[in-house]
VODREN-532348 format. One record per residue: z, x, y of N, C-alpha, C, O in turn; residue in three letters. Coordinates in steps of 0.001 Angstrom, whole numbers, plus 500000, padded with zeros to 6 digits. Atoms other than C-alpha are relative to their C-alpha. Last residue first. Layout:
BEGIN
ZXYZXYZXYZXYala
...
//
This chain:
BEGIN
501443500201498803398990407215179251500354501033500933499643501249501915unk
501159499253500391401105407425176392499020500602500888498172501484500751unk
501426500242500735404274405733177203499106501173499945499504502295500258unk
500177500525501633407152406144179714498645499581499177497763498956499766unk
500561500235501105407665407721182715500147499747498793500796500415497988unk
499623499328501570410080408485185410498807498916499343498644497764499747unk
501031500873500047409108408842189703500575500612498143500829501746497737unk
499416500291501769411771409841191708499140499280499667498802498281500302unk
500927498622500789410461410162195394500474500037498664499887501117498611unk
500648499123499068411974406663196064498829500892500102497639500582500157unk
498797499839499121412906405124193061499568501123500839499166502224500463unk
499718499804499073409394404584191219501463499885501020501369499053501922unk
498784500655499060409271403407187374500031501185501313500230502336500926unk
499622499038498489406057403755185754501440499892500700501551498881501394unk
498945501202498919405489401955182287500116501337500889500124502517500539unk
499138499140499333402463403705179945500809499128501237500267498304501973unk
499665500642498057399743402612177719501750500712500320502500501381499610unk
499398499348499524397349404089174611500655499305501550500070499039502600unk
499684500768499980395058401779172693501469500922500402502373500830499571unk
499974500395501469392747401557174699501348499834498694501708498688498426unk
501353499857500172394069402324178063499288500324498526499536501392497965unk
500284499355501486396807401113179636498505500385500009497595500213500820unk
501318499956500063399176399951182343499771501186498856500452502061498322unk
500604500232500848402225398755184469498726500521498930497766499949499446unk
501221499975500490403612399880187011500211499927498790501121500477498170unk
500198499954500946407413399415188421498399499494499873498036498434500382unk
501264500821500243408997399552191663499440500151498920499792501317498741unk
500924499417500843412372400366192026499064499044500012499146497818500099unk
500540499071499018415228399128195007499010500890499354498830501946499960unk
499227499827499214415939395774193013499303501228501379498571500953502329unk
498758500094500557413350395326190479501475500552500791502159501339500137unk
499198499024499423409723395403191597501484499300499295501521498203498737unk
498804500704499444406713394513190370501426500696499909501716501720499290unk
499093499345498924403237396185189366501127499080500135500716497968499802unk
499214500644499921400685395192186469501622500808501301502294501825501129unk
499901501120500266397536396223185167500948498898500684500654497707500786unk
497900500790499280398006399563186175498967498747499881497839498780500372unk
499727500893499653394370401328183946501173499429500649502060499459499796unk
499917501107500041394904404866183273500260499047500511501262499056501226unk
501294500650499655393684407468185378500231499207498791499104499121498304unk
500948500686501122397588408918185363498831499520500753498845499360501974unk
500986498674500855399344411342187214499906499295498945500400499559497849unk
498855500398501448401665408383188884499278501199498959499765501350497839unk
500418499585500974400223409455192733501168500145498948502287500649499040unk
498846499375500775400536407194195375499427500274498726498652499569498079unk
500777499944501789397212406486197684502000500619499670502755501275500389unk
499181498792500756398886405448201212499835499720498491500189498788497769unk
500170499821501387397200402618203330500251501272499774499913502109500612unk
499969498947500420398160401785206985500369500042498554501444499643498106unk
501335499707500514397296398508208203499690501584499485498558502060499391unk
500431500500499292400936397037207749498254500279500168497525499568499477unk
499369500164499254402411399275205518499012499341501264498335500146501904unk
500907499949499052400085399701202455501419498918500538501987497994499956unk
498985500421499777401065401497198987499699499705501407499193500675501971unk
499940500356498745398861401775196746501368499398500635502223498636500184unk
498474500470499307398224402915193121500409500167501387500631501336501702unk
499952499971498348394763403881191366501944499292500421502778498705499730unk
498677499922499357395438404849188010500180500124501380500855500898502060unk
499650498441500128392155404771186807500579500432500764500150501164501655unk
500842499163501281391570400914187597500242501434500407500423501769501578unk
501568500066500435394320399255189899499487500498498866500162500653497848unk
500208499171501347397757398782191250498371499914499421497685498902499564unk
501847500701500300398670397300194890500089501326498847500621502432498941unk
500412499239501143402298397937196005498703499279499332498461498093499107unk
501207500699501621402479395704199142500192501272499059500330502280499751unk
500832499317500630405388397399202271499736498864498796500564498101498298unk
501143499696499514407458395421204634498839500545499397497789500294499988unk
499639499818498924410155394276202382498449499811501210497693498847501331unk
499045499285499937408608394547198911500648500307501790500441501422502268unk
499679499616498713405498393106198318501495500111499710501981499601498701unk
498421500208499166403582392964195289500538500213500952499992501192501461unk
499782499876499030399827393437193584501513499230500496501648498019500327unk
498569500530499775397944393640190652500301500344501754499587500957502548unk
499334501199501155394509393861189707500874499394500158500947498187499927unk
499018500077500114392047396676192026500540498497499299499751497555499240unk
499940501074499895389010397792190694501448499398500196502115499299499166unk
499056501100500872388553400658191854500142499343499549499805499652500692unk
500856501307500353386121401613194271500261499835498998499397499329498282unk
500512500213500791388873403748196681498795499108499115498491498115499777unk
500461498870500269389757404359199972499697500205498651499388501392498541unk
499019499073500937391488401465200625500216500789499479501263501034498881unk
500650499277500386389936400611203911501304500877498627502198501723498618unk
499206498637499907391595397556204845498960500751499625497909500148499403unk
500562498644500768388828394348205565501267501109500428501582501300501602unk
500808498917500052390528391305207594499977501077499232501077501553498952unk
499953498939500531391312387919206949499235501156499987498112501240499488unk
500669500203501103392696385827209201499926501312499198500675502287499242unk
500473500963499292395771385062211306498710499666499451498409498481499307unk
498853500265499399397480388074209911499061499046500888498616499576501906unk
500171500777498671395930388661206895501040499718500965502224499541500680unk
499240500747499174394660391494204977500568498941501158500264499022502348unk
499713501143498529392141392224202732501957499897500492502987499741499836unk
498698500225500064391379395519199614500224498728501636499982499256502721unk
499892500856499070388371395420198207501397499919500133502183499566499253unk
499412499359498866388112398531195667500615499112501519501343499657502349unk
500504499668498775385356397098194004500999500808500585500519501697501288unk
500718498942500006387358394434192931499098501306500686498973501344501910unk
500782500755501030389750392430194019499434501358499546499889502489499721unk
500347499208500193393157392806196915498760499601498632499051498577498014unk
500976500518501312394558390273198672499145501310499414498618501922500343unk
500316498763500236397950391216201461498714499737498822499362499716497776unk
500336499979501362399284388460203145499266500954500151498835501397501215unk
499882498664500110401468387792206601499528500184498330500373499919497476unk
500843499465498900400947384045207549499656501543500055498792501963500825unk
501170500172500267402067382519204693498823500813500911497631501090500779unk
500087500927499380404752384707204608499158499487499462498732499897498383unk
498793500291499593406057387882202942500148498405500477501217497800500393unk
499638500161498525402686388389201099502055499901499934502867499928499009unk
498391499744500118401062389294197316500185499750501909499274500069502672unk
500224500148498766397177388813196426501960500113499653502625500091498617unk
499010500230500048395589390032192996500355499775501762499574500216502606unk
499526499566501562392307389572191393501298500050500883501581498852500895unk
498665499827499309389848389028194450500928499805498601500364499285497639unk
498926501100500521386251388693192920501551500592500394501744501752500032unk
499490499339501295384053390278195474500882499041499978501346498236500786unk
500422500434500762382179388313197801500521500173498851500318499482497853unk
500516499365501659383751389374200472499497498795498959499737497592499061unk
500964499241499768384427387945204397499538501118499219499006502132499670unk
499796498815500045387610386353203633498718501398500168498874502597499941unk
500951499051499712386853382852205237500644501396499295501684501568499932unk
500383499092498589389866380674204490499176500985499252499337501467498131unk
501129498647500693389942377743202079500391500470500920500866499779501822unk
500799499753499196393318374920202987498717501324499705499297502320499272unk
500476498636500414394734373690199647498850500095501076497732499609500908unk
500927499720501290396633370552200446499536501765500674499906502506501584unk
501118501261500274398227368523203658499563500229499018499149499211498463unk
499802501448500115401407370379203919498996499109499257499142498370498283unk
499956500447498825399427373846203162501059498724499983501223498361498818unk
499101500884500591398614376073200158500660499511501571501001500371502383unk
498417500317499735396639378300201403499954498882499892499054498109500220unk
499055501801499321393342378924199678501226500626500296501745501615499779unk
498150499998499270391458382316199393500332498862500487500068498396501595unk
498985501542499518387745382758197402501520500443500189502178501291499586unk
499068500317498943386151385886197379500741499034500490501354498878501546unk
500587500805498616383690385087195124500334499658500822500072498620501430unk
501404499504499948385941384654192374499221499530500777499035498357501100unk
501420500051501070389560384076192974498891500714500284498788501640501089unk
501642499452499743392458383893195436499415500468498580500038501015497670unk
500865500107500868395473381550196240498773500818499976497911500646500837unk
501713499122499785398089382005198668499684499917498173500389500035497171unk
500280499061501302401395379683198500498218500587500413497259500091501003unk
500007498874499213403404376729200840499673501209498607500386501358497614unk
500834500608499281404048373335200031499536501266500814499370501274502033unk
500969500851500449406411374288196928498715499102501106498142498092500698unk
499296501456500184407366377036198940499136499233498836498023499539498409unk
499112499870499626406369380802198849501118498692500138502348498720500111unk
499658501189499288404155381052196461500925499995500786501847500564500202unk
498367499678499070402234384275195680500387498532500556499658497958501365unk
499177500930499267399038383413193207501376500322500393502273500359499552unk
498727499573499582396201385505191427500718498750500873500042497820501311unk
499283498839500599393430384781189443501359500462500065502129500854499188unk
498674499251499448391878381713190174500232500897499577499749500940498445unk
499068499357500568388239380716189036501495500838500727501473501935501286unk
499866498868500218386590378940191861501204500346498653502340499871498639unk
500998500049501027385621375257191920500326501178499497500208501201498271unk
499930498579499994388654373944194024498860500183498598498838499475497591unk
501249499687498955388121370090194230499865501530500278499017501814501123unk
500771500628500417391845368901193289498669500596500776498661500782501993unk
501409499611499229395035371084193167498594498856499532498531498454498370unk
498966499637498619398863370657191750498773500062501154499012500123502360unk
500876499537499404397740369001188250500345500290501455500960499385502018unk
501348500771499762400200368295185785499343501143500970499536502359500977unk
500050499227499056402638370393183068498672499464500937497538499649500496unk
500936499013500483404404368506181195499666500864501445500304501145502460unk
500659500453501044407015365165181670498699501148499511498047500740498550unk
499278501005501509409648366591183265499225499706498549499460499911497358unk
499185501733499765407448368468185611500953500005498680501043500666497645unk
499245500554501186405928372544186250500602498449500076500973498078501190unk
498130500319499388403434372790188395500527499687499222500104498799498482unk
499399500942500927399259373582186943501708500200501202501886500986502133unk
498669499849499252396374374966189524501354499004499831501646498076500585unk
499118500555500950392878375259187747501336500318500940501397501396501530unk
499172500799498737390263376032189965500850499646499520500989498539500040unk
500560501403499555387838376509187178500499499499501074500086498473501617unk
501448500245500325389728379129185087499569498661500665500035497583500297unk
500613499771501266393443379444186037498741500054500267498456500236501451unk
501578500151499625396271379255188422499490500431498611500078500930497651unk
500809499349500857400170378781187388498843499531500452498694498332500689unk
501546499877499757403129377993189939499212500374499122499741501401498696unk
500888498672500262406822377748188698498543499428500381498203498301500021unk
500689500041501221409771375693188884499037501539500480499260502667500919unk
500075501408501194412549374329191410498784500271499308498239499179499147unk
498841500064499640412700377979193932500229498570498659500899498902497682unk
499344500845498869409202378664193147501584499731499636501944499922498474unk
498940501416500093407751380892190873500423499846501346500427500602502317unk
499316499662499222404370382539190493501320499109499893501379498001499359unk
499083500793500251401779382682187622500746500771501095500624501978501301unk
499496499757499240397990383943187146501459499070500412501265497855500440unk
500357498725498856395271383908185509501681500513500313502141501582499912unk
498967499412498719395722380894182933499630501499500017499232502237499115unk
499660498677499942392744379915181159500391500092500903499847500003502003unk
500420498769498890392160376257180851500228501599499756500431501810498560unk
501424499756500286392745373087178657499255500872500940498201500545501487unk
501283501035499241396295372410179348498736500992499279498834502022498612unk
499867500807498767399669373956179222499092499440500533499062498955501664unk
501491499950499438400172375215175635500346498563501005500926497484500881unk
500243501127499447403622376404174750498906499942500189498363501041500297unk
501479500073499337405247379254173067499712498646500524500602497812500360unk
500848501373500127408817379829172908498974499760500607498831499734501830unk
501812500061499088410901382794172573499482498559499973500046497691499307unk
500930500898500625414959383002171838499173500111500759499284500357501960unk
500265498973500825417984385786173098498876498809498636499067498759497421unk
499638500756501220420515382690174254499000500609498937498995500225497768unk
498691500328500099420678385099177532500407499197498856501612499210498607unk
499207498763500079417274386741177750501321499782499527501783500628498762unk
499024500286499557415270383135177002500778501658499927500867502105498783unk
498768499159500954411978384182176508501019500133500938501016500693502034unk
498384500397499413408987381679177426501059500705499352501322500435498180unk
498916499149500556405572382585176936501142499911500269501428500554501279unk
499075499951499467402671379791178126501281500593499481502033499712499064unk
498587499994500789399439379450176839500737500574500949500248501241501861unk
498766500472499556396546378082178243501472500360499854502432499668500193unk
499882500989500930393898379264176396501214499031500498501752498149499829unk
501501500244500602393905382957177821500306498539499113500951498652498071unk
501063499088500356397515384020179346498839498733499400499107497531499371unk
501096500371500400400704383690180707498599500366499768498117501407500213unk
501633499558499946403873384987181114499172498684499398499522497734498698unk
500884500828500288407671383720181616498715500470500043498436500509501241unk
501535499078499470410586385926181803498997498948498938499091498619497756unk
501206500393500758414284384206181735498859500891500305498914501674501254unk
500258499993501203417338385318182700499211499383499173499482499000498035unk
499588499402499994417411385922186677500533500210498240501258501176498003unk
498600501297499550414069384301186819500962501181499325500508502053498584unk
498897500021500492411197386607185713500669499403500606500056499226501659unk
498848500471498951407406386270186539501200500182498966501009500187497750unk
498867501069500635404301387025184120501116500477501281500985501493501964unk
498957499960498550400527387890184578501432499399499285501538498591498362unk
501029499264498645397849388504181737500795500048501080500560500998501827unk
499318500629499100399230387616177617499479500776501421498951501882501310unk
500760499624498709396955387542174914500681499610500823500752498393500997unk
499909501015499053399465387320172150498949500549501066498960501736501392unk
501373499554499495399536389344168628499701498939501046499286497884500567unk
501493501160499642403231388437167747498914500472500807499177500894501933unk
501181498940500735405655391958167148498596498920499868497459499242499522unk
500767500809500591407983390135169293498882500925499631498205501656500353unk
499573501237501154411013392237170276499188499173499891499848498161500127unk
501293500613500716409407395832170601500918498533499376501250498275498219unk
499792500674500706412443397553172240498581499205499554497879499243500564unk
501488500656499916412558400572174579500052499168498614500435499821497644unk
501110500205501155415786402202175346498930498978499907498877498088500757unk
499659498900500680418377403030178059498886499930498860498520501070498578unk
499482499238498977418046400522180909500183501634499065500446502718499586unk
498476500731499465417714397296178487500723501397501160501860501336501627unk
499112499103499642414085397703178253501161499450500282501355498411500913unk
498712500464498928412238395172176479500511500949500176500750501547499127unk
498602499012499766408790395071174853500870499445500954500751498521501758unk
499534500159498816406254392037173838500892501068500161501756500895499302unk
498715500504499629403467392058171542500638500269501105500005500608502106unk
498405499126500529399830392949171342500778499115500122500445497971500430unk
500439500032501074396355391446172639501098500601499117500672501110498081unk
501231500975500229396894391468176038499241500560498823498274501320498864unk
501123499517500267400361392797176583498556498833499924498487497614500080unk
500716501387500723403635391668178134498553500947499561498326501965500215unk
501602499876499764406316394058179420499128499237498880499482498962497734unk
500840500607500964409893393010180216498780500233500055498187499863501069unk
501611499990499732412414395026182097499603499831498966499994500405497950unk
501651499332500353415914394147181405499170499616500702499109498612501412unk
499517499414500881419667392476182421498923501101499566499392502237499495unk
498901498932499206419019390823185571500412500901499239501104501754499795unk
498936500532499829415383390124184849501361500459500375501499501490501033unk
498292499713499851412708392397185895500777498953499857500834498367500938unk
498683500759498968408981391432185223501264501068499906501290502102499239unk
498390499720500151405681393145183503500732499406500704500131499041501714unk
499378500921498959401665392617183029501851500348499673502324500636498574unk
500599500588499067399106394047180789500630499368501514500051498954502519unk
498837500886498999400400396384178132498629499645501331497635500265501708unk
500618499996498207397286396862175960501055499292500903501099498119501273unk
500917501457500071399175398345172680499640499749501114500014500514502003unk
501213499571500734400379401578171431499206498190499687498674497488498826unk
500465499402499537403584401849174012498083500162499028497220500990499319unk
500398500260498241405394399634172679498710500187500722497912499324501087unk
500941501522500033404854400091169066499788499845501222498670499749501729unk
501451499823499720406305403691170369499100499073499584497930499213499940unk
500329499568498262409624402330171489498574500728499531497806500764500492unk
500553500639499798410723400293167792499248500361501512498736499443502153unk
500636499521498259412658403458166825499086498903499822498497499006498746unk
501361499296500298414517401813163571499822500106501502500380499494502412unk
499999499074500734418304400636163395498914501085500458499183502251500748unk
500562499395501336417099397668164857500664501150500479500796501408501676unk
499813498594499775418103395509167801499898500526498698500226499746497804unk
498651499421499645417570391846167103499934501352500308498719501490500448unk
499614499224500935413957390287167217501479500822500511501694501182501668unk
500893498592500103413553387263169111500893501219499274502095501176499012unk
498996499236499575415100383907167929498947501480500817497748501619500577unk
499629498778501078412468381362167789500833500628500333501193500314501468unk
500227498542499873412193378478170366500690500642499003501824500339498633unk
498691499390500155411453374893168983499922501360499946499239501970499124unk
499303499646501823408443373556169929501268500780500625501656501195501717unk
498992499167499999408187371224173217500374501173499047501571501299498791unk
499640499444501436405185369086173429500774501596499706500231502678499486unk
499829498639500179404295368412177214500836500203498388502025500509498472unk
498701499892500434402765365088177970499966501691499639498993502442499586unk
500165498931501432400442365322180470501046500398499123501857501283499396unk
499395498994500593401097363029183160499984500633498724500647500259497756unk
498912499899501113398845360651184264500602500673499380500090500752498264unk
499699499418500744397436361468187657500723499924498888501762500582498843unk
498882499090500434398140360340190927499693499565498605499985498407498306unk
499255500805501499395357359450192954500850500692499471501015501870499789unk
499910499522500835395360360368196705500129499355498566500945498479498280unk
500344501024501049393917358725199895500325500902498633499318501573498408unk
499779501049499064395436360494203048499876499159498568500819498459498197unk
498964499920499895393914363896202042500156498923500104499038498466500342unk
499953499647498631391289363847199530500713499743501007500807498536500788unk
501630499041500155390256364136195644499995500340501718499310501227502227unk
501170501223499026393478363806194772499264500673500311499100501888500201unk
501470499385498868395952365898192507499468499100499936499468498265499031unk
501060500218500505399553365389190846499354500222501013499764500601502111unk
501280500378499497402870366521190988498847499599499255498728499639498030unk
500950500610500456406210366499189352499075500086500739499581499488501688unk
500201501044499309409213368585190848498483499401499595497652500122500148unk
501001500166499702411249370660188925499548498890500551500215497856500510unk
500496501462499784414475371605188033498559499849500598498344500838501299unk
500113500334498507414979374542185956499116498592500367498244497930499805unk
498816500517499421416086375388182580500089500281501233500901501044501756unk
499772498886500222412362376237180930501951500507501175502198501551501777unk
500437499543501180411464372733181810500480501541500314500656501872501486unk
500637498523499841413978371063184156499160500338498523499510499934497415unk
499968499297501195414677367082184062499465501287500120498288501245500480unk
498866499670500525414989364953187178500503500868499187501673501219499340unk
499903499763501862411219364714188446501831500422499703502109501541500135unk
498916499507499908410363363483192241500265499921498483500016498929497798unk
499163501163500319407033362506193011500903500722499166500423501598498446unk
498294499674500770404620364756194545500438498947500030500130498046500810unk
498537501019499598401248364700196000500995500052499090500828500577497990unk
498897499597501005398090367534196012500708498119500303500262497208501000unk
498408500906499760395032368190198323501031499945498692500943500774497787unk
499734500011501122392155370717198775501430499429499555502477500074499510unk
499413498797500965390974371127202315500514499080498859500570497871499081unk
499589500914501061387833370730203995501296500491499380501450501650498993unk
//
């Protein structure tokens, strides 16, 4: 069975990109389309200016959860805290707002997260303004971008696209909680959830494939559609190259995040698990922490962790064998 979609062509960018409108059907060939959800715009805030004051251990004394690279800074998001910014030399606390935020993406001056309730974080780097949003009646998981907008999974099967007119429906008939999402086209993207669930994103709609776990799958990252990497709890770590088969990741972990980088995934986990897996060969990397990585992604030729632990957390940065620290953890 698979899980369908349709498109109709949108003129207007949200978050200053163009986008392409969809909606969801219940099956292929015969689709309904969906009244568009209007999207209610507020007016973005400034974010906080550069201070005088050390604003770098607020940072660090909250549940970082998730991080990006724009072209200018690294951005880290929390879940239940505010927001930091590195500009390459210092550590910045510019929204001191109490936000549940869980996955987030960067564009080459923007960084977008999401989180619990729908919400949607928008901070302009270059006109140096935030803006919240609510994108529906769900809990976002999980957010990817596409070349004309952005991908977001959620609670329930939830699977939003950015439009003109809001934010509609990109999936129909998926029951599973989403978590994670790598897109590679707008007709083209891995999906995985609870209860081992794994869609591709197809021409026709949201094809399932077999992953042969039960465990809840939490983060997935590829080069292709055909070359993917899924990782959940447990320690479960999958790969596919036609389907999906069991790695041995040598841990029971729970793994969260996950990225690719050329040939090599960076996979991040519970008590500072951290992975690094070349085709079917897995390599533990050590950050000399057993705090939580929440959050992994990469930034030119560096890779970057994420992660915390009550109310103590810590950023990783990797260049090669060069490994520098920040935070508590």
């Amino acid at each position: 069975m698979r899980f369908s979609f349709t498109t109709t062509t949108a003129l207007v960018a949200v978050a200053v990109m163009l986008v392409v409108a969809v909606g969801a059907g219940a099956a292929v060939g015969a689709l309904a389309r969906p009244a568009p959800t209007p999207l209610v715009t507020p007016s973005p805030t400034p974010l906080a200016s550069p201070s005088p004051e050390n604003t770098e251990p607020f940072v660090f004394q909250q549940p970082l959860s998730s991080g990006c690279a724009s072209q200018d800074a690294v951005w880290v998001f929390s879940d239940g805290g505010g927001v930091g910014r590195f500009d390459g030399k210092r550590w910045e606390l510019v929204d001191s707002t109490l936000r549940s935020l869980v996955d987030a993406v960067c564009t080459a001056d923007t960084a977008l997260a999401v989180g619990p309730s729908g919400r949607l974080l928008t901070l302009d780097d270059h006109a140096k303004t935030i803006r919240a949003d609510d994108i529906g009646y769900f809990d976002a998981y999980g957010i990817s971008l596409l070349s004309d907008g952005a991908l977001v999974v959620g609670s329930s099967g939830t699977v939003r696209r950015q439009s003109a007119s809001g934010w509609l429906p990109y999936a129909g008939g998926i029951e599973e909680d989403l978590f994670a999402i790598t897109a590679f086209s707008s007709i083209s993207a891995w999906a995985v959830g609870s209860g081992g669930a794994a869609y591709r994103l197809e021409e026709a709609g949201w094809r399932p494939f077999t992953t042969g776990t039960t465990a809840t799958l939490r983060a997935v990252a590829g080069s292709s559609p055909a070359d993917a990497i899924a990782a959940g709890d447990g320690g479960v770590l999958l790969r596919f190259d036609g389907r999906w088969q069991a790695l041995d990741s040598g841990v029971q972990s729970a793994l969260r995040a996950a990225t690719r980088v050329g040939q090599i995934t960076y996979v991040a986990g519970d008590r500072g698990v951290a992975l690094a897996i070349d085709g079917s060969t897995v390599t533990r990397i050590d950050l000399g922490t057993t705090c939580s990585l929440r959050g992994v992604f990469v930034r030119a030729n560096e890779v970057w962790f994420v992660g915390s632990e009550g109310t103590h957390a810590g950023v990783w940065r990797r260049t090669g064998d060069r490994l520098d620290r920040w935070g508590t953890c």
